[in-house]
Each structure stands twice: as structure tokens, then as C-alpha cells.
C-alpha atoms as a printed R data frame, in Angstrom:
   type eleno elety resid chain resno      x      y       z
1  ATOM     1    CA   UNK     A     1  0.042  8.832 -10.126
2  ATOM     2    CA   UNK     A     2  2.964  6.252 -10.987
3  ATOM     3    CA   UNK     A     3  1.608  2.731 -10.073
4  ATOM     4    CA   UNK     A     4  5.075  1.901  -9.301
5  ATOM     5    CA   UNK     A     5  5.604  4.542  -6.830
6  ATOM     6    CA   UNK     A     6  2.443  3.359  -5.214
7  ATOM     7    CA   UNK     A     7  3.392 -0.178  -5.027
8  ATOM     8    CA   UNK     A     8  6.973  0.934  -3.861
9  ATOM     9    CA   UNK     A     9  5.143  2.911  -0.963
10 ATOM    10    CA   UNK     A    10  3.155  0.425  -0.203
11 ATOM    11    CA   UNK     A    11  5.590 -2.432  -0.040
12 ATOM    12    CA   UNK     A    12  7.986 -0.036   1.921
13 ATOM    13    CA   UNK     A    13  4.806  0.515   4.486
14 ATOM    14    CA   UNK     A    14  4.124 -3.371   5.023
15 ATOM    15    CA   UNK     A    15  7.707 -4.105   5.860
16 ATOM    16    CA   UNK     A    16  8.328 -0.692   7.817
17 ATOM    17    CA   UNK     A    17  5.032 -2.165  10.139
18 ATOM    18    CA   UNK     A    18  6.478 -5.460  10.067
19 ATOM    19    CA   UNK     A    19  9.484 -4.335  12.048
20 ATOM    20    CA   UNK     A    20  7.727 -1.769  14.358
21 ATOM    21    CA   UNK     A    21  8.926 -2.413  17.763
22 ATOM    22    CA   UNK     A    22  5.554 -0.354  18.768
23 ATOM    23    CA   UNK     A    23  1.757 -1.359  18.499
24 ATOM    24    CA   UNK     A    24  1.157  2.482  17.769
25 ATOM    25    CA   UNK     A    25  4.075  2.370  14.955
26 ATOM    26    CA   UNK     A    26  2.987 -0.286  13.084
27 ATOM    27    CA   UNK     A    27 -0.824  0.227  13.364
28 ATOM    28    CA   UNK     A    28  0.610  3.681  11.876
29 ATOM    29    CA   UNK     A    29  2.605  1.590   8.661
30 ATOM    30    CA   UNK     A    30  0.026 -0.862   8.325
31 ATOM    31    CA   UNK     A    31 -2.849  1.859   7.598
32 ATOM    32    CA   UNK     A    32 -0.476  3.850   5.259
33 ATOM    33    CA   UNK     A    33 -0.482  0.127   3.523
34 ATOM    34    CA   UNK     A    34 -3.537 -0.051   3.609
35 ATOM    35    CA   UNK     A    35 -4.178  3.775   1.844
36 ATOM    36    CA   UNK     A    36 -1.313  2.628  -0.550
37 ATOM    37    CA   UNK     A    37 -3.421  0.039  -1.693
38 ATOM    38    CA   UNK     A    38 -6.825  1.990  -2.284
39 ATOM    39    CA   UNK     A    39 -5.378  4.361  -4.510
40 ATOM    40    CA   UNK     A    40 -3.416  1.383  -6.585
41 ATOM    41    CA   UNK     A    41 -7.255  0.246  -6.876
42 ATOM    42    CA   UNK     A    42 -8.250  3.388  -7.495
43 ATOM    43    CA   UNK     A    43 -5.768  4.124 -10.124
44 ATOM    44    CA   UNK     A    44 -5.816  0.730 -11.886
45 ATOM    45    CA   UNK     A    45 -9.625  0.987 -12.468
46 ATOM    46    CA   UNK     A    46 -9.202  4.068 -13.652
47 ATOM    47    CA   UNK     A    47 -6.560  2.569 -16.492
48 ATOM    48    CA   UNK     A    48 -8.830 -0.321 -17.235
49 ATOM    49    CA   UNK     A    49 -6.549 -2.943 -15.594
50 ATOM    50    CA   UNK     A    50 -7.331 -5.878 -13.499
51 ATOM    51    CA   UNK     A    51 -7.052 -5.468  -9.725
52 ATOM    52    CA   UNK     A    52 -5.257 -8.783  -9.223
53 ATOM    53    CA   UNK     A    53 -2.602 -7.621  -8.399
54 ATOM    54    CA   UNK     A    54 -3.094 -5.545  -4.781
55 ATOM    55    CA   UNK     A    55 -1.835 -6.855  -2.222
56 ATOM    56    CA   UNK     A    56 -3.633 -5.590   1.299
């Protein structure tokens, strides 16, 4: 997958939770984040790169 789709998702899911009005809603954002940023992992050790930059 396109790490910059997957840092695009996951930077759209921390500022979506961010401005949750709801506990539920941005518990929900903040795990998609959080998934977002295990397959970034995920896909950067797979290419060989450094994990520096994931943000969680």
C-alpha cells in the first residue's frame, strides 16, 4: 500500500478525533490512528526504511 495514503489516513484520523464532540467518536478516530500507524510500520519494515517517522 501507498505510504502516503497511509500517512494521509492517518493524519486525517488524528485531527477528525481531535474535533470529536463525542468520547465514543473520537475513541473511534483515535484507534483508526492508531491502525493507520501499524501498517505504516508494517509497510516501512517491509521496504527497509527507518520507522522514525510514525507518529502514534
Amino acid at each position: 500500500m501507498d505510504l502516503n495514503y497511509l500517512f494521509h489516513r492517518q493524519q486525517v484520523s488524528m485531527m477528525m478525533s481531535a474535533a470529536a464532540r463525542g468520547a465514543e467518536a473520537r475513541l473511534a478516530h483515535a484507534q483508526l490512528a492508531s491502525r493507520y500507524a501499524t501498517q505504516i510500520a508494517t509497510t516501512q519494515a517491509r521496504m527497509g526504511a527507518d520507522r522514525l517517522f510514525v507518529a502514534a
